[in-house]
Structure formats: C-alpha cells, structure tokens
C-alpha positions as CSV (number, residue, x, y, z in Angstrom):
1,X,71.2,-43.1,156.7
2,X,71.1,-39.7,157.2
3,X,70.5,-36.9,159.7
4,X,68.1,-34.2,158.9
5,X,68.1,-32.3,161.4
6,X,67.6,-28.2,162.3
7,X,70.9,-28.2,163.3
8,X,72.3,-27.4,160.0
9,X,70.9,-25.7,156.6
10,X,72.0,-29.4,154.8
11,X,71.8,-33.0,155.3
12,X,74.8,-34.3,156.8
13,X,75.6,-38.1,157.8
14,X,77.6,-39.5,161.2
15,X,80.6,-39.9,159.3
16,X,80.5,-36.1,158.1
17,X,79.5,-34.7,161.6
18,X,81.9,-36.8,163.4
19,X,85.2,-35.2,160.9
20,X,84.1,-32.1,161.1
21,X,82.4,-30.9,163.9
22,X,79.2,-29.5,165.0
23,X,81.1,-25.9,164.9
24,X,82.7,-26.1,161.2
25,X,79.6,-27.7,160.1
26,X,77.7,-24.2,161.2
27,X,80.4,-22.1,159.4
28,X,80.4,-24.2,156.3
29,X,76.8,-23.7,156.4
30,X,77.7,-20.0,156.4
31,X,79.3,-20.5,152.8
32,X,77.0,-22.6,151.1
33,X,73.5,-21.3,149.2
34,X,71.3,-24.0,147.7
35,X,70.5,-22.6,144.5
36,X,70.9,-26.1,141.8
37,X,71.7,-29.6,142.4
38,X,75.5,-30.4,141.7
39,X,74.0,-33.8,140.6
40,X,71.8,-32.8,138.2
41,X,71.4,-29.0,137.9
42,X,68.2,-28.7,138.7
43,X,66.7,-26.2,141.4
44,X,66.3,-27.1,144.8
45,X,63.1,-25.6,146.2
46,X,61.9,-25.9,149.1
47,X,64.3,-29.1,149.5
48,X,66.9,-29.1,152.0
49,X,70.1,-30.3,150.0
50,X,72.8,-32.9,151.2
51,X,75.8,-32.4,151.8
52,X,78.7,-34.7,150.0
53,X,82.6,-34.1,150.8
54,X,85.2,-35.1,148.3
55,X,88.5,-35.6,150.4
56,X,91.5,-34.8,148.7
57,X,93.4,-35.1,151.7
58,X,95.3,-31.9,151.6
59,X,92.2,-30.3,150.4
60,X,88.5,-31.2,150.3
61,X,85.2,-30.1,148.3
62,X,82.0,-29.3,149.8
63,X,79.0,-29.6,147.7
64,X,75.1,-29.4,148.1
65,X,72.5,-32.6,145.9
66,X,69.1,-33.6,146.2
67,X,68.8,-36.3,148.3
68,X,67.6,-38.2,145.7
69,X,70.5,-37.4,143.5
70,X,73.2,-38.1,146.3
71,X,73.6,-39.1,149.6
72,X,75.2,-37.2,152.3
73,X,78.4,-38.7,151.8
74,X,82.1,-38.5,153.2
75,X,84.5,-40.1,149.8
76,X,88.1,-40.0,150.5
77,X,90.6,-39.9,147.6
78,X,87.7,-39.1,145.2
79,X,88.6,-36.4,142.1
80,X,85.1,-35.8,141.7
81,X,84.9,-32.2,142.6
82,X,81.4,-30.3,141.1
83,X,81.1,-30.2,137.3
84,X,81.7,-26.1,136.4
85,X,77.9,-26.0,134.5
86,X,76.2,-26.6,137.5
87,X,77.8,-23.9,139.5
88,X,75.8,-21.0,140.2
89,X,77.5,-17.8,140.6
90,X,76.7,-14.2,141.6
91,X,78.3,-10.9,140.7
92,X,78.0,-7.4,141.1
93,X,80.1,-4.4,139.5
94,X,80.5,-0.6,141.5
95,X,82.3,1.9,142.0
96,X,84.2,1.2,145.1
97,X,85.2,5.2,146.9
98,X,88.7,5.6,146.7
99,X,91.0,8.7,147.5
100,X,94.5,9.6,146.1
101,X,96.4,12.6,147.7
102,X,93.1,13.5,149.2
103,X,91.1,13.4,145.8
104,X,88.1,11.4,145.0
105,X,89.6,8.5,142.7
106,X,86.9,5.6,142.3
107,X,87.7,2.1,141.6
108,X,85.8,0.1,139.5
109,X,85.0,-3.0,141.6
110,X,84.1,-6.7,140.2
111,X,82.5,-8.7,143.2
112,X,82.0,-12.3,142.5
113,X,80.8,-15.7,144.8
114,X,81.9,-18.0,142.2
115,X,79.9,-21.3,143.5
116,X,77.1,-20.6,145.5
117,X,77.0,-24.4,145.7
118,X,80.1,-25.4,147.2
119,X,83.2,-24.7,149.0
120,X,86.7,-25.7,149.7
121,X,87.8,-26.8,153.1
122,X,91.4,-27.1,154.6
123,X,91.9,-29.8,157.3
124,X,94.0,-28.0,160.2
125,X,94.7,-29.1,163.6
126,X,91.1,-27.2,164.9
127,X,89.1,-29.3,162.1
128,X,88.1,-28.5,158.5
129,X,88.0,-24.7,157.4
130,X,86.0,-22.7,154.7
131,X,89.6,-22.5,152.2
132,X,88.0,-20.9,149.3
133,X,88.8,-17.4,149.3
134,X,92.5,-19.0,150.2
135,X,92.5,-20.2,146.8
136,X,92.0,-17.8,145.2
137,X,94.6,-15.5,147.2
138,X,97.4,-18.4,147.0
139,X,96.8,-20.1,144.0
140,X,95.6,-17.5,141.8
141,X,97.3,-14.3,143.2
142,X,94.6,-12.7,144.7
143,X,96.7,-10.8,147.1
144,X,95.7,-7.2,146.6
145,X,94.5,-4.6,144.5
146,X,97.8,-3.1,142.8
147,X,98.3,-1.9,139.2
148,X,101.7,-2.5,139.0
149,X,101.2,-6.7,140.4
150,X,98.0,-7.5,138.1
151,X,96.6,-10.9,139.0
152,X,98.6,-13.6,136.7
153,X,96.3,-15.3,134.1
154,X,93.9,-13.4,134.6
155,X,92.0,-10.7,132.1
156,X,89.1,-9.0,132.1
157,X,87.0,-7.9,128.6
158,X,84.7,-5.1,127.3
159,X,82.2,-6.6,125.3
160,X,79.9,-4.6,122.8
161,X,76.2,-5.6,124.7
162,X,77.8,-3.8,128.0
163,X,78.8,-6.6,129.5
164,X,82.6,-7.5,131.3
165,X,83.7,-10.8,131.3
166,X,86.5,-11.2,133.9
167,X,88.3,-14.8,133.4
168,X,91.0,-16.6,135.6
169,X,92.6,-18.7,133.5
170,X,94.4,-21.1,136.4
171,X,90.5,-21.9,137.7
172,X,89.2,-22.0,134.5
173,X,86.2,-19.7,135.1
174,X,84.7,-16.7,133.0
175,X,81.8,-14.2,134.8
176,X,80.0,-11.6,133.7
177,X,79.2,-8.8,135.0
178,X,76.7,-5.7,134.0
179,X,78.5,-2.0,133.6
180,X,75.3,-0.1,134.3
181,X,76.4,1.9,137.2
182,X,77.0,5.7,135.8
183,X,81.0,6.1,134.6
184,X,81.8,2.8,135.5
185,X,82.9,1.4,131.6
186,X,85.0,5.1,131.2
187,X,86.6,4.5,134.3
188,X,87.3,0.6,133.4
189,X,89.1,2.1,129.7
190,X,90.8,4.8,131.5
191,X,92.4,2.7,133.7
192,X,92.7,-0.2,131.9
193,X,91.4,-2.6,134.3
194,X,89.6,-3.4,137.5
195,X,89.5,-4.5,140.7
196,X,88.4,-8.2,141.0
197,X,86.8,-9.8,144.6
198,X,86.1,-13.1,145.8
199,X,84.1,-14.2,148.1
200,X,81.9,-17.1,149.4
201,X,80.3,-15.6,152.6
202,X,78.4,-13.4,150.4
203,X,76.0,-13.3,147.5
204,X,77.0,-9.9,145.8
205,X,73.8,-8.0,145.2
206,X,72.0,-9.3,147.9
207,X,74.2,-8.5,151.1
208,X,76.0,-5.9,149.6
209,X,73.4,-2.6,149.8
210,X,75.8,0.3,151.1
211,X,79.8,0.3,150.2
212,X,79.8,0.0,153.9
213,X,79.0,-3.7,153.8
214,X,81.6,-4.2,151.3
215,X,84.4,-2.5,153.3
216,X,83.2,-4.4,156.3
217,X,83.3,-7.8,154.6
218,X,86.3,-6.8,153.2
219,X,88.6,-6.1,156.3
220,X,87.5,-9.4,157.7
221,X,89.0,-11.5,155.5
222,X,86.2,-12.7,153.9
223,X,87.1,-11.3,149.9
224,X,90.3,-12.1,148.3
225,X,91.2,-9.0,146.1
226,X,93.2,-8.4,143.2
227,X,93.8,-6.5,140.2
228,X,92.8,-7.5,136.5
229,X,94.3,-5.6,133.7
230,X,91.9,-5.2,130.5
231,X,92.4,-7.2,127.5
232,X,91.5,-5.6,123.8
C-alpha cells in the first residue's frame, strides 16, 4: 500500500519514509519535476507520480511512475536505474556577465537539468542526500569553469540549424540547446567553447529570469560548472 498524502509532491510507501526521512523526502521533492512516466513515458497530468528508489547501496536512484505503471517502491541491489528516452531535460543558453582586468568579457553559458524525473541520492550518516550535481562534479569533472582544465569527455558542437549540442561522453548524454541570444554563436567560435552547468534544483528557463538567479543558485552549490571545449 501506499501513502498519498500532502506531505509530499509524490507517493511514497512506509518503507521509503521510514529510510529516508520526512526532511530528505521534502528536499528530494525539491529536485524532482513530474513531467513523463519513467515507466512508460507518457505525461503525467494532473496525476501525482510515485516514487520508486533503486538502492545501489553506495548510491541510489530516485525516480517518479504512474501509479499504475509502478508502485512506490524501495528495491535494494536493483541496476534498474531510468531508461535515458524517458528522461526529460531542460536547457537554456546566455551570456553569463563576466569581467577581465576590469573589461566586459561575457561567457557563453549552457545551463542544463538533465532529468527532471529523477535524482541521485547519497546515503550519509544524516540520511539520503540529493547527489546529483555531485556526479557530475566528481565523476565527470565538473569542477569549474577553466579554459586551460576543459571537462574530460566532454565536447560541445555547432550545428548548421543553430543549434549546440553539448555531450558528456562518461554519462552518455547529448542536449541541445538554442543560440538565439544576440553574439552568443561568435562568442562560442571565438573562444572555442563554453561554459557548461548542472543542475537539478532548477528548470532552466523557468526559474532562471535575471542572471541574478543564476549567480544566486550558483554560489549555493546547487550547479556543478565546467568548461567544454568545441569540437569541428
């Protein structure tokens, strides 16, 4: 059976609330956006999606279904982590304002939540905590924007029809993003490259209105950064 409750934006079982908490339950609620079933890819609605955990044991996954797909369901020792077509993501390109020796010098800036549908947790000694932009800054070298220390397997690609494709090649995930914004694909070839950011507290577009927002987000700790140098 399972609980459906206020108390969270999901379904969530005993078994679920009792390893995790009521608190980390709120804050993984704060990283999760029902968009499309990771069942069967289709939307949600109006529905309010369950919650199934895949524990890995040194790490877990997160991940919204119709009830009528799945359960809400804790599985230990389970490799059955969210097929990558049913993964929504969001992105957003901009020129982030940047100065050198007191000069105007604009980054171009590739935000992306890459699955608006799930998360990865980290069991430590408070509970389970939201891990995913800790992915990407230990496993894939998100540590910061620098020229010099590009992220490693990583690229990012013009594309005739104006569109960047940035791809991390250790997650095995491509996005796209739109180089509308005036000066933006001159200042990607000039400096051969751009700055890439993660996130899952977000949905880039939506709570990102002002470069104020982003700055914000950014010195909490909530976007892993890096740079991506461009591929011919």
């Amino acid at each position: 059976m399972f609980q459906d409750t206020a108390t969270f934006p999901f379904r969530v079982n005993k078994d679920i609330k009792d390893r995790i908490g009521t608190d980390s339950l709120h804050r993984i609620g704060e990283h999760l956006w029902p968009v499309d079933c990771q069942s069967c890819g289709h939307p949600f609605g109006p529905e309010v999606p369950a919650l199934v955990v895949n524990d890995l044991t040194v790490m877990a996954a997160a991940s919204l279904h119709h009830a009528g797909c799945r359960a809400p369901s804790w599985n230990e020792g389970l490799l059955n982590v969210t097929r990558q077509d049913h993964l929504s993501y969001r992105t957003l390109a901009f020129m982030l304002p940047t100065e050198v020796d007191g000069r105007p010098d604009p980054l171009p800036t590739m935000l992306v939540n890459p699955s608006l549908e799930q998360v990865l947790l980290k069991p430590e000694a408070s509970g389970w905590t939201v891990a995913t932009m800790g992915h990407y800054r230990d496993y894939c070298g998100l540590t910061g924007v620098s020229v010099p220390k590009p992220v490693p397997d990583a690229y990012a690609q013009l594309h005739p029809n104006g569109l960047l494709t940035v791809t991390l090649e250790r997650t095995v995930q491509t996005w796209e993003f739109e180089t509308t914004p005036d000066g933006l694909r001159e200042s990607i070839l000039a400096r051969r490259g751009v700055a890439l950011g993660v996130t899952s507290a977000y949905i880039p577009g939506e709570h990102f209105v002002v470069v104020a927002d982003f700055l914000t987000a950014m010195q909490s700790g909530q976007i892993a950064l890096g740079w991506v140098t461009l591929r011919k």
